[in-house]
N, C-alpha and C positions, 0 to 999 in steps of 0.2 A: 504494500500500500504506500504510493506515494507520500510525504508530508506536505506538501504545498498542491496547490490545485491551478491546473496548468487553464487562463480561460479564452476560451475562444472570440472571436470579432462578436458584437454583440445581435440581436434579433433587429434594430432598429436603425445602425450602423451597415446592417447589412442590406436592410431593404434600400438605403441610401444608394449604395456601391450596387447591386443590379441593377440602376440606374443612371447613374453616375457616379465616376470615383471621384478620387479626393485632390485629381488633378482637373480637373474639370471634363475628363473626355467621359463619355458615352458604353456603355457595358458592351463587352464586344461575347458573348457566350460560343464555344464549340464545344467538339464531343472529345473524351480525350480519346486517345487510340491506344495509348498503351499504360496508361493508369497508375498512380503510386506520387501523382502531383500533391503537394501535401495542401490539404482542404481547410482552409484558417476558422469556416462555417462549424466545425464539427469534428476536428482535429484528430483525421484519420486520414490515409491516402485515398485518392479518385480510384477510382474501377474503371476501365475501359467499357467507352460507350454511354457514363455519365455528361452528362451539359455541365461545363464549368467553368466558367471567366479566371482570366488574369487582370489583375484589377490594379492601381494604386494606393495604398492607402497611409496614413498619416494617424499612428495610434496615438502619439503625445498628444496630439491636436485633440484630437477627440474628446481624452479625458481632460485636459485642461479645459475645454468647453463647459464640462461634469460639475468639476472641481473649484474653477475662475484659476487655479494655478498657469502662471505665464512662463513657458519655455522657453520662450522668444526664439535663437537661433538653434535649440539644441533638440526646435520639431523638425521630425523630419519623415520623408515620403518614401514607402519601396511597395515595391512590389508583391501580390500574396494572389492565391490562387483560393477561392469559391466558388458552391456550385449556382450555377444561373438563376436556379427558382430554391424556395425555401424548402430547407433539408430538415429540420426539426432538431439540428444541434449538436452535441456530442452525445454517445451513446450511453445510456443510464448501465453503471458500474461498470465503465473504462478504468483501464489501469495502467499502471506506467504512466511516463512523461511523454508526450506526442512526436514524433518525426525523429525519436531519439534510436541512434545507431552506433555501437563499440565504432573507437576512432574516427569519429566526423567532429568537427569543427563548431563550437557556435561561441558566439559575443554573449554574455550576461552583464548586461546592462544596470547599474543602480539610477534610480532619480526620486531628487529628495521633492518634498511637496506643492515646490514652486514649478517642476518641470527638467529642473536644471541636473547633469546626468554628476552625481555624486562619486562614481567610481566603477568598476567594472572589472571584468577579468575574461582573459581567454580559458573555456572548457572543452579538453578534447574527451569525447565521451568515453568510460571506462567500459569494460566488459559487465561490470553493474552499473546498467546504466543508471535506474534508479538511486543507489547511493552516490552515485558521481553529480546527478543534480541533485539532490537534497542538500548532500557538503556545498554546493556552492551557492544555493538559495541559503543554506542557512548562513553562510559566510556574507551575505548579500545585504539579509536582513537582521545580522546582528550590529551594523550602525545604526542605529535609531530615529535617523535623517531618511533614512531608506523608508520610502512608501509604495512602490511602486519600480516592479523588475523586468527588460523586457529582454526576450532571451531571443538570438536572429543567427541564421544560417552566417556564417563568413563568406563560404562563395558568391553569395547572391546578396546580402545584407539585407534579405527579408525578415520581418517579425515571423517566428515561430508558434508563441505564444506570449502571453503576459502574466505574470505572477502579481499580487498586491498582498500588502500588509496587511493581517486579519486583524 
């Protein structure tokens, strides 16, 4: 059982982004063909044959919208894949951390509650994966500035997911 709860683009965020993303363009939807695109909706990989956008999006933005917290230059916009129409979410008693693979690469992010990114570290995933992100969410969220975690592919510097302070 994980200890942090990995969360997905939210229901309202999303009907947004199948419409338009957060760069101002237009939702482009196709079918994928060979499937395992990681679904930010519901944070699992696509199936071949599912309808699902690549899209832009802007998580700081968002929650500082939530929050009134100001990131000023430290929002920022990448890329995340969704499916086209509403999927109903992540699946009830998921487990493990999402798109998580022994030896892949991700950014863990800290940002304290103005926006502003407080510290961070490179995680190469261990063969647990689960204890390799729990150590570093909890490594994350033991400064007490830390409200908010967002954890992103390296190769792509896509958000994966986001973690917050309970």
């Amino acid at each position: 059982m994980t200890r942090y709860d990995a969360l997905p683009i939210g229901p309202s965020a999303l009907e947004e982004l199948r419409t338009e993303d957060d760069a101002g363009r237009p939702c482009v939807p196709f079918t994928a063909t060979e499937g395992g695109d990681p679904l930010r909706c519901c944070l699992r990989g696509a199936e071949p044959g599912e309808r699902i956008a690549l899209v832009s999006y802007a998580p700081l933005r968002r929650w500082a919208a939530r929050t009134g917290a100001r990131p000023g230059a430290y929002d920022e916009l990448g890329p995340v894949f969704v499916h086209a129409e509403e999927c109903g979410g992540p699946a009830e008693g998921r487990t493990g951390y999402p798109f998580s693979r022994a030896g892949a690469l991700r950014a863990v992010r800290r940002y304290d509650a103005q926006g502003r990114i407080t510290g961070g570290r490179l995680l190469e995933i261990p063969a647990d994966e689960e204890r390799g992100f729990d150590e570093a969410l909890t490594e994350a969220f033991a400064d007490p500035e830390v409200v908010l975690v967002h954890v992103r592919a390296v190769e792509y510097g896509c958000l994966h997911f986001e973690v917050r302070r309970s």
